[in-house]
N, CA, C and O of each residue as an XYZ file, in Angstrom:
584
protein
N      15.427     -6.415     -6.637
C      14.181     -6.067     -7.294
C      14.170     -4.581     -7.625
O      14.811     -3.752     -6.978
N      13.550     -4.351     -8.473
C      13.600     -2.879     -9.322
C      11.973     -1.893     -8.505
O      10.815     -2.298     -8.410
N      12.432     -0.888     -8.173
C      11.392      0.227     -7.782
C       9.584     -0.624     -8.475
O       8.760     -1.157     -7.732
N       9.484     -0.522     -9.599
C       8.290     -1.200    -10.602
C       8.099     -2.484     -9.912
O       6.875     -2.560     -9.812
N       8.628     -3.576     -9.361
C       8.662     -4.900     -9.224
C       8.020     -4.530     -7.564
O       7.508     -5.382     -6.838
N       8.153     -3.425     -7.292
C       8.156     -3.507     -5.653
C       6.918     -3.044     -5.456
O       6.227     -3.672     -4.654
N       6.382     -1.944     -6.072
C       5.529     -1.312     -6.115
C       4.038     -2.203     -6.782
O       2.896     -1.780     -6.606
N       4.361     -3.459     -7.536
C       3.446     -4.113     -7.512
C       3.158     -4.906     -6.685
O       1.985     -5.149     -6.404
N       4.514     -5.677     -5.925
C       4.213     -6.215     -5.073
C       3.115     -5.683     -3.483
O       2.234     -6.208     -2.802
N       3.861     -4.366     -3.512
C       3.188     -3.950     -2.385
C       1.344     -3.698     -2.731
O       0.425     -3.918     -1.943
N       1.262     -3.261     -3.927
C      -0.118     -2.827     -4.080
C      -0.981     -4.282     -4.298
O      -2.167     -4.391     -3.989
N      -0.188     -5.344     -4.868
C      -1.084     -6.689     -4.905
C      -1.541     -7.293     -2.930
O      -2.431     -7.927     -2.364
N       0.028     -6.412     -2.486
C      -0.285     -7.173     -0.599
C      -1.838     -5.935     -0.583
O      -2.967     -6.379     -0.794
N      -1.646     -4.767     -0.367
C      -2.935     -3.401     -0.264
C      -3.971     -4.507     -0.154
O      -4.546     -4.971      0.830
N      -4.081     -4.936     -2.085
C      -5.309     -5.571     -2.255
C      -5.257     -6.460     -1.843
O      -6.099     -6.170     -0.992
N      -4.922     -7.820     -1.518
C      -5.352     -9.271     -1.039
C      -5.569     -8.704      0.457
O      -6.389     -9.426      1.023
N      -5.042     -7.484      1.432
C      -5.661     -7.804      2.510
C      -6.649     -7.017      2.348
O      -6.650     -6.516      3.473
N      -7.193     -6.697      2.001
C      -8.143     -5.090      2.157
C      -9.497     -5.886      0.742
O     -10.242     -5.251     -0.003
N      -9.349     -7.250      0.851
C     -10.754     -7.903      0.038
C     -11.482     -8.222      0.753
O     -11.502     -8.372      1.975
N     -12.259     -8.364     -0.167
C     -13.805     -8.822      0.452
C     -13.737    -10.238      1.321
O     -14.775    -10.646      1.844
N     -12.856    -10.764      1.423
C     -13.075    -12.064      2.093
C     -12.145    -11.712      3.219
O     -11.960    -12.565      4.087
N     -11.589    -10.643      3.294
C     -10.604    -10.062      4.382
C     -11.817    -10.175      5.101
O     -12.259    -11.078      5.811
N     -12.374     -8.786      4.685
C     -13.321     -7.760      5.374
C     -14.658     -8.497      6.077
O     -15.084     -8.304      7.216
N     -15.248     -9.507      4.928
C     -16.153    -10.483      5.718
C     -15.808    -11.134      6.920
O     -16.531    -11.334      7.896
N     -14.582    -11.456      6.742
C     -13.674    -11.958      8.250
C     -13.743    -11.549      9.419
O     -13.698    -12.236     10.439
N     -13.868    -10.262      9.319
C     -13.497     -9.136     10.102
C     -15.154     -9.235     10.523
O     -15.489     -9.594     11.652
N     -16.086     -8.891      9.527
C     -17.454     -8.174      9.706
C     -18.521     -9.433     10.590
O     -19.594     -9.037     11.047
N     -18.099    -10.965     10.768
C     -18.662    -11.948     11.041
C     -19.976    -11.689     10.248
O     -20.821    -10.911     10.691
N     -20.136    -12.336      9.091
C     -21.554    -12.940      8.710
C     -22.578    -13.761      9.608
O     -22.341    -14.669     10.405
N     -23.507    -13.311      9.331
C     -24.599    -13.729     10.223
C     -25.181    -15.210      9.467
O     -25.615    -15.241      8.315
N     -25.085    -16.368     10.357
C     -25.656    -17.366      9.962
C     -26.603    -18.188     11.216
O     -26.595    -17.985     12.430
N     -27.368    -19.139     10.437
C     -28.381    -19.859     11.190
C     -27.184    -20.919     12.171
O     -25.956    -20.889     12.243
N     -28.130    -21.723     12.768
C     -27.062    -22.728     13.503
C     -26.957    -23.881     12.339
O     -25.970    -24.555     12.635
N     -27.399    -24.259     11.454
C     -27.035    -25.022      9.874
C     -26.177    -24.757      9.569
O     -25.307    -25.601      9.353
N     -25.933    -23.218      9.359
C     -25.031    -23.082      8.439
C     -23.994    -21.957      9.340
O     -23.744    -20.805      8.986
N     -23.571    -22.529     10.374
C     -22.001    -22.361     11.183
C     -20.806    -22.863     10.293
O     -20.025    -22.241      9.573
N     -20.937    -24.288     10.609
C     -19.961    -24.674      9.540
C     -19.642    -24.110      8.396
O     -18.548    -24.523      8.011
N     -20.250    -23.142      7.499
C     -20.044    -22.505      6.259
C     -19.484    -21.589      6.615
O     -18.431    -21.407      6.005
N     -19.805    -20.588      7.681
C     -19.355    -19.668      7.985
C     -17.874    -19.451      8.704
O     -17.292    -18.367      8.742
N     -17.338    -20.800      9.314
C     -16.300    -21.504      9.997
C     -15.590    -22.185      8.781
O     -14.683    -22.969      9.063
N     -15.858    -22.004      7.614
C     -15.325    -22.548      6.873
C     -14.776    -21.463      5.564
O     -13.701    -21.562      4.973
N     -15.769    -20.504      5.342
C     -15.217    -19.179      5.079
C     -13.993    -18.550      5.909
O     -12.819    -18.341      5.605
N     -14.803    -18.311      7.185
C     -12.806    -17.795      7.986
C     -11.723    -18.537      8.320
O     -10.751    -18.023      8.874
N     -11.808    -20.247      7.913
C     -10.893    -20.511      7.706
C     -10.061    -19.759      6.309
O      -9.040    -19.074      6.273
N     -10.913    -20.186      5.313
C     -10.079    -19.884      4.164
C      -9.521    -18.216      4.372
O      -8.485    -17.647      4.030
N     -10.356    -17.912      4.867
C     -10.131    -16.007      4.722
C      -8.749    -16.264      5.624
O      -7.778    -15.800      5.027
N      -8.442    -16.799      6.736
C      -7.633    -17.243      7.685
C      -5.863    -17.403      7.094
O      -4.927    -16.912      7.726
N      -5.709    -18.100      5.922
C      -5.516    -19.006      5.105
C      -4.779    -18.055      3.892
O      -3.598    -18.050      3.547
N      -5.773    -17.364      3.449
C      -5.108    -16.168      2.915
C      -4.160    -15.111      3.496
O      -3.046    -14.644      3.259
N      -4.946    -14.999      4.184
C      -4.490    -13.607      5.289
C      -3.061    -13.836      5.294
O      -2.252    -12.949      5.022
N      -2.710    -15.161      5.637
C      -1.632    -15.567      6.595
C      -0.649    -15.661      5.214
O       0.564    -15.451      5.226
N      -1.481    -16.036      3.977
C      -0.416    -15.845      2.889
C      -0.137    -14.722      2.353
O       0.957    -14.741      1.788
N      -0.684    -13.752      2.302
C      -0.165    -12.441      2.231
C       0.484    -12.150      3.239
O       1.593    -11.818      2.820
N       0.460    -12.057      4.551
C       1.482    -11.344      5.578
C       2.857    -11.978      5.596
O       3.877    -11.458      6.048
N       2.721    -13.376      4.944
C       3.524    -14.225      4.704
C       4.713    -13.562      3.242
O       5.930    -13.727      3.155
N       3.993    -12.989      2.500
C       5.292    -12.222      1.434
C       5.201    -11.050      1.908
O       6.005    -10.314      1.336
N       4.215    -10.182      3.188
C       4.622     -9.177      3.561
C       6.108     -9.258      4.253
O       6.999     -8.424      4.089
N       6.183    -10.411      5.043
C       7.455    -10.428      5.362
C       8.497    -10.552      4.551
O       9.469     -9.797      4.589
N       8.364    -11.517      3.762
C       9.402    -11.427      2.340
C       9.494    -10.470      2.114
O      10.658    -10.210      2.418
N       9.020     -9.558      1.719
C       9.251     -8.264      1.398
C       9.926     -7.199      2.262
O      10.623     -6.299      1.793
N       9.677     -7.364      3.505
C      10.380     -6.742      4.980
C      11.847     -7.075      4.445
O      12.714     -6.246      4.165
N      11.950     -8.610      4.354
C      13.793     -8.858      4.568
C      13.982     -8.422      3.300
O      15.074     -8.946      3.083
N      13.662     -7.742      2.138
C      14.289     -7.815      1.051
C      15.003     -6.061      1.249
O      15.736     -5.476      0.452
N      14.470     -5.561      2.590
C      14.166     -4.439      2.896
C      13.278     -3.715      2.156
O      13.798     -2.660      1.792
N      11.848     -3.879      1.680
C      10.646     -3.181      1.118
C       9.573     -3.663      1.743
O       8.916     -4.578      1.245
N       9.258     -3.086      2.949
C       7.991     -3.086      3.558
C       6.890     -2.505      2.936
O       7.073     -1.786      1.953
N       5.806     -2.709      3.354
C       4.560     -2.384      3.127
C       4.353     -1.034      4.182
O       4.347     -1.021      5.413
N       4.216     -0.113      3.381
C       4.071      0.883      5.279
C       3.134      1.413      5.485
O       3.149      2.337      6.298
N       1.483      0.898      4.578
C       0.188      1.038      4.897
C      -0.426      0.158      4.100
O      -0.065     -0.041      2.940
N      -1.688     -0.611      4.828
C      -2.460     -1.814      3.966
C      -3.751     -0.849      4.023
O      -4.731     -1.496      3.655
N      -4.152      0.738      4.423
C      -4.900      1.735      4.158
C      -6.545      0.710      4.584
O      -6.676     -0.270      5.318
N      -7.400      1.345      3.897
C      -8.522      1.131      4.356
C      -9.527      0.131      3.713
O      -9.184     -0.157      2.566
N     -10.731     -0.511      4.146
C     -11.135     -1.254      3.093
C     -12.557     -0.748      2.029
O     -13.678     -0.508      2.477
N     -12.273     -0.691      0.964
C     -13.519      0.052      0.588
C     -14.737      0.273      0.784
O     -15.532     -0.660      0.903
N     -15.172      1.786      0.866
C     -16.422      2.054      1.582
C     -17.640      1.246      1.330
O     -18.561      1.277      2.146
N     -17.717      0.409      0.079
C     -18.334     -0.160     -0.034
C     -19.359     -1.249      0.474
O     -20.557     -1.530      0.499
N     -17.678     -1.826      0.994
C     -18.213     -3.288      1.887
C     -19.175     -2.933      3.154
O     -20.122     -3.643      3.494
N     -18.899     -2.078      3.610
C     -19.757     -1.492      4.916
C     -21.364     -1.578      4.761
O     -22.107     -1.400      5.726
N     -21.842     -1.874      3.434
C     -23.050     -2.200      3.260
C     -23.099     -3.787      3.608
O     -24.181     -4.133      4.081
N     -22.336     -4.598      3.493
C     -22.192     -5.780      4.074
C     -21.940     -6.168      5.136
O     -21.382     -7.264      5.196
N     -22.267     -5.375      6.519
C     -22.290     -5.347      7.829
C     -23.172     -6.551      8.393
O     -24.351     -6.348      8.104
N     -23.006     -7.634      9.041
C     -24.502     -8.583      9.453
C     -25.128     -9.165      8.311
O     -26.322     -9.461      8.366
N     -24.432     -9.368      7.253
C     -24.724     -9.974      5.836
C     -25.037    -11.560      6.728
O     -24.566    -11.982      7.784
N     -26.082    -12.184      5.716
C     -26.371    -13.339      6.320
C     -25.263    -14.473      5.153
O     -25.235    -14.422      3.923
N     -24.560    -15.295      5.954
C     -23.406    -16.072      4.847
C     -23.722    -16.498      3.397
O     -23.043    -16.743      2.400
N     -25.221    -16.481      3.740
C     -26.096    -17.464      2.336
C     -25.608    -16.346      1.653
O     -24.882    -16.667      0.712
N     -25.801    -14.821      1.846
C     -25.836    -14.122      0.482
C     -24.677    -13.453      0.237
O     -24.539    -12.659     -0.694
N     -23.575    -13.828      1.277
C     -22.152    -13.549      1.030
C     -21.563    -13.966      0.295
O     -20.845    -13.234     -0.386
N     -21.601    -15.451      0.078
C     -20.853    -16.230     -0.775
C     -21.135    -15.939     -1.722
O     -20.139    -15.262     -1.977
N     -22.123    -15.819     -3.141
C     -21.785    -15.498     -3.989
C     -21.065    -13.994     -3.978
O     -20.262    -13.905     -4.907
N     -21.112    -13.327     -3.527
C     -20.063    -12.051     -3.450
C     -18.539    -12.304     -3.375
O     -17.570    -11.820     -3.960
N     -18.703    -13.238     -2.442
C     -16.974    -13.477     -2.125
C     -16.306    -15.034     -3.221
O     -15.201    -15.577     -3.192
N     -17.646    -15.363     -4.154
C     -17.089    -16.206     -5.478
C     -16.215    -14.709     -6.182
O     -14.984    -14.691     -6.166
N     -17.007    -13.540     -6.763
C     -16.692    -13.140     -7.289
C     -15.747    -11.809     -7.385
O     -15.330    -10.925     -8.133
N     -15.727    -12.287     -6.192
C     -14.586    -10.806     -5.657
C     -13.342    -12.341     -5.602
O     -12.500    -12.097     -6.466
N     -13.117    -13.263     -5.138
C     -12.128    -14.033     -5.559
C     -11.591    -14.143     -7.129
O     -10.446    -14.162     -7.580
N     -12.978    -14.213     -7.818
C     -12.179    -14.293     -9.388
C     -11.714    -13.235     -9.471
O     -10.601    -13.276     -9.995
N     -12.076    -12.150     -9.166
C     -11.072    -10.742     -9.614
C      -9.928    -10.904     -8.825
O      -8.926    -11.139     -9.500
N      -9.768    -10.861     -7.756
C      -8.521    -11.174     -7.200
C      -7.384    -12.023     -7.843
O      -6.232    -11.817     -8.224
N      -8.320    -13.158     -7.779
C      -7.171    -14.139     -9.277
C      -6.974    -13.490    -10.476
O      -5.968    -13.916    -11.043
N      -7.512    -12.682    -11.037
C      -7.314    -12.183    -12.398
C      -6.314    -11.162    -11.908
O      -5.457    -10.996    -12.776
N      -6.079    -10.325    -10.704
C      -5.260     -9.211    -10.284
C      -3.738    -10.038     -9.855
O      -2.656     -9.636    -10.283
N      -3.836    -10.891     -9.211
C      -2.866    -11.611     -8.726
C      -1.743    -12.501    -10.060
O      -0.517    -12.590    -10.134
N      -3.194    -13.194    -11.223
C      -2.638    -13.650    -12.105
C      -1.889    -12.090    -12.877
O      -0.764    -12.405    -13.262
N      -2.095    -11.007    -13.105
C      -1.415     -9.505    -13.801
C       0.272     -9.784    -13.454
O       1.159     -9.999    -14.280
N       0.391     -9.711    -12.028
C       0.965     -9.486    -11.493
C       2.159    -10.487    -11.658
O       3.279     -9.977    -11.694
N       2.042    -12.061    -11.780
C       2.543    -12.845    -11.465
C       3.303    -12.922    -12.767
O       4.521    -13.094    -12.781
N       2.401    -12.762    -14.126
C       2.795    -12.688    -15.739
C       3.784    -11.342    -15.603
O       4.689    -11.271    -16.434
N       3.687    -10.417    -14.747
C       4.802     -9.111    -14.849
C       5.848     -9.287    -14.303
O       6.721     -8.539    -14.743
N       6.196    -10.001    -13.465
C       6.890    -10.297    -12.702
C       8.240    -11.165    -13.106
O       7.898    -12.180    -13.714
N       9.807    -11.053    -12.931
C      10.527    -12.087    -13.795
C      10.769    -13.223    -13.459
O      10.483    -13.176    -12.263
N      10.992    -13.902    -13.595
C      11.491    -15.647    -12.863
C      12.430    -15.166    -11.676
O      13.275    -14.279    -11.793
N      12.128    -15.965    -10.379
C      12.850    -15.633     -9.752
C      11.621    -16.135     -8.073
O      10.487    -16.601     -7.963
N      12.496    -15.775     -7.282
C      12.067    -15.678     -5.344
C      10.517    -15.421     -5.714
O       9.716    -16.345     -5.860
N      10.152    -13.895     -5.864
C       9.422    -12.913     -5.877
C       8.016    -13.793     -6.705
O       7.011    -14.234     -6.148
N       8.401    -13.855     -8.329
C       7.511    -14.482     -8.727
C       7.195    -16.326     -8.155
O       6.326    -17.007     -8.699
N       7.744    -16.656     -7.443
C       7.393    -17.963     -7.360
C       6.584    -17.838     -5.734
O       5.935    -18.836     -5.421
N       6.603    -16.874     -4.901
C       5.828    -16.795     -3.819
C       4.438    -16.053     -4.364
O       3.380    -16.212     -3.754
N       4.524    -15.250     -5.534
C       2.857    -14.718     -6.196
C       2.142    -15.933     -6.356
O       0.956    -16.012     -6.039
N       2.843    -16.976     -6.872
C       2.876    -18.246     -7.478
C       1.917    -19.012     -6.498
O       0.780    -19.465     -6.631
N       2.455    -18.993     -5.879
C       2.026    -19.996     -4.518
C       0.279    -19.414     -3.991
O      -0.785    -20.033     -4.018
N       0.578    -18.055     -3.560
C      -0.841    -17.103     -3.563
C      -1.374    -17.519     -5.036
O      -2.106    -18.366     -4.523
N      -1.600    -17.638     -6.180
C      -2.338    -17.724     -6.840
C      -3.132    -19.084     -6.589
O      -4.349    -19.207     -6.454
N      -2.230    -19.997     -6.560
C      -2.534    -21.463     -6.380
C      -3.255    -21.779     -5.144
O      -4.028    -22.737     -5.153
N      -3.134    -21.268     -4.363
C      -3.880    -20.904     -3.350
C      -5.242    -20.525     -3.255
O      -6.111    -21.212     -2.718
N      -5.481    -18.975     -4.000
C      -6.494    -18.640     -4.421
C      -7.227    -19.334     -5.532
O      -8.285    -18.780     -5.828
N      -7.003    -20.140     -6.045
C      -7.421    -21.338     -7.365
C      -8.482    -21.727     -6.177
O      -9.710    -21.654     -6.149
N      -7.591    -22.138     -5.273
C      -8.332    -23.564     -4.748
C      -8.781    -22.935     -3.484
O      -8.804    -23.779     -2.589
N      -9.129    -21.814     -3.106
C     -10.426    -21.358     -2.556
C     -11.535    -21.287     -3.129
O     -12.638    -21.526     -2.638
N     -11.211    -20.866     -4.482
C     -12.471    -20.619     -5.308
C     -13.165    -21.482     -5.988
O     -14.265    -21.323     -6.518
N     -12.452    -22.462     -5.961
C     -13.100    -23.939     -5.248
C     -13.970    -24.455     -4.319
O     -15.140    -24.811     -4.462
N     -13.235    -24.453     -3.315
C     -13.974    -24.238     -2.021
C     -15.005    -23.478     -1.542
O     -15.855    -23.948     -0.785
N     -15.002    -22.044     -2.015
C     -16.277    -20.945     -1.552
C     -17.215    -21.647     -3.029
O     -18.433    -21.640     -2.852
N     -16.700    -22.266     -4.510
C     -17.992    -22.362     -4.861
C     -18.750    -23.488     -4.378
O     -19.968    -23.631     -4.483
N     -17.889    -24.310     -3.815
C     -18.854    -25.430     -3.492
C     -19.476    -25.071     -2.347
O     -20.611    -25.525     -2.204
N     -18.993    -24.298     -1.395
C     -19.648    -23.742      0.005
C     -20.879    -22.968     -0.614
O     -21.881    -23.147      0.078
N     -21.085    -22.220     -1.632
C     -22.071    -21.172     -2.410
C     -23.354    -22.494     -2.371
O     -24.293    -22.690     -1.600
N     -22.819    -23.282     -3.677
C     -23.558    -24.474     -4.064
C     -24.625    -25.107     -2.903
O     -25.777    -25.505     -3.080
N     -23.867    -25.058     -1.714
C     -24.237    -26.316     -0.590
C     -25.379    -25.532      0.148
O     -26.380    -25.884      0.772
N     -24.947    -24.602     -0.103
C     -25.448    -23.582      0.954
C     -26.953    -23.568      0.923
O     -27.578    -23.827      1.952
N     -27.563    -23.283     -0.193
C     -29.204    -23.526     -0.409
C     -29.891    -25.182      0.166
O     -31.078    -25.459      0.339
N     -28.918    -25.898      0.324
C     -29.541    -27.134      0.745
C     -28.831    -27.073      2.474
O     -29.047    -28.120      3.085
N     -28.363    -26.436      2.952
C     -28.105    -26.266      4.341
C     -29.382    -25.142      4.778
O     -29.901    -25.053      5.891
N     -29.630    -24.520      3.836
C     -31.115    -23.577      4.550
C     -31.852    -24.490      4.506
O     -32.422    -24.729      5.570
N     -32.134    -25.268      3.484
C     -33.339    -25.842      4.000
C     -33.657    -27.154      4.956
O     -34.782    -27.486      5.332
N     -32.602    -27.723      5.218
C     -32.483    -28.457      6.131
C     -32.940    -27.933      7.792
O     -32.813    -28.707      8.741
């Protein structure tokens, strides 16, 4: 792989761990006892990811090109401290589509080969979370009121 090929790779790992569905992971959203399961169902997926990025972090280790900082997560999210899940999810719909749109950059730059077919896999992946968190979004107003 070429210096350019590496350097995206590493900055696409930066971003998929250092997102918003990382960081919600991390921050535990605050939910009712209804809506556990949503919230148990968010850190799965966040779970899920995680594990697929550290998963080409290692690919990347044996190719000898580590990652040698995943740095900090933007100051931003810190306003989302004790977020209640109801009003997370739409946040973490749309911090997923950007992610897919960053991940899809990456995957179109990338040449046939190892490298692009493990972006591959993370994209497809991320498809079908964003799936999942919208229908978790969707459900979610009829789990409050229950």
């Amino acid at each position: 792989m070429d210096p350019a090929q590496i350097a995206l790779l590493h900055a696409l790992i930066r971003q998929e761990s250092r997102s918003l569905l990382q960081y919600g992971r991390e921050a535990y959203p605050w939910s009712k006892a209804n809506e556990q399961a949503v919230c148990d169902a968010v850190g799965a997926i966040a779970a899920t990811e995680a594990d697929a990025v550290a998963g080409l972090g290692r690919w990347l280790a044996k190719q000898r090109a580590p990652v040698s900082s995943l740095g900090a997560y933007p100051m931003h999210f810190t306003t989302m401290n004790f977020i209640a899940v109801s009003a997370l999810l739409p946040r973490l719909v749309a911090d997923e589509r950007q992610g897919i749109a960053a991940v899809e950059k990456v995957c179109h730059a990338l040449p046939a080969g190892d490298a692009r077919q493990r972006v591959q896999a993370l994209l497809d992946l991320k498809k079908n979370h964003l799936q999942r968190l919208n229908e978790l979004a969707s459900a979610a107003p009829a789990a409050l009121a229950s």
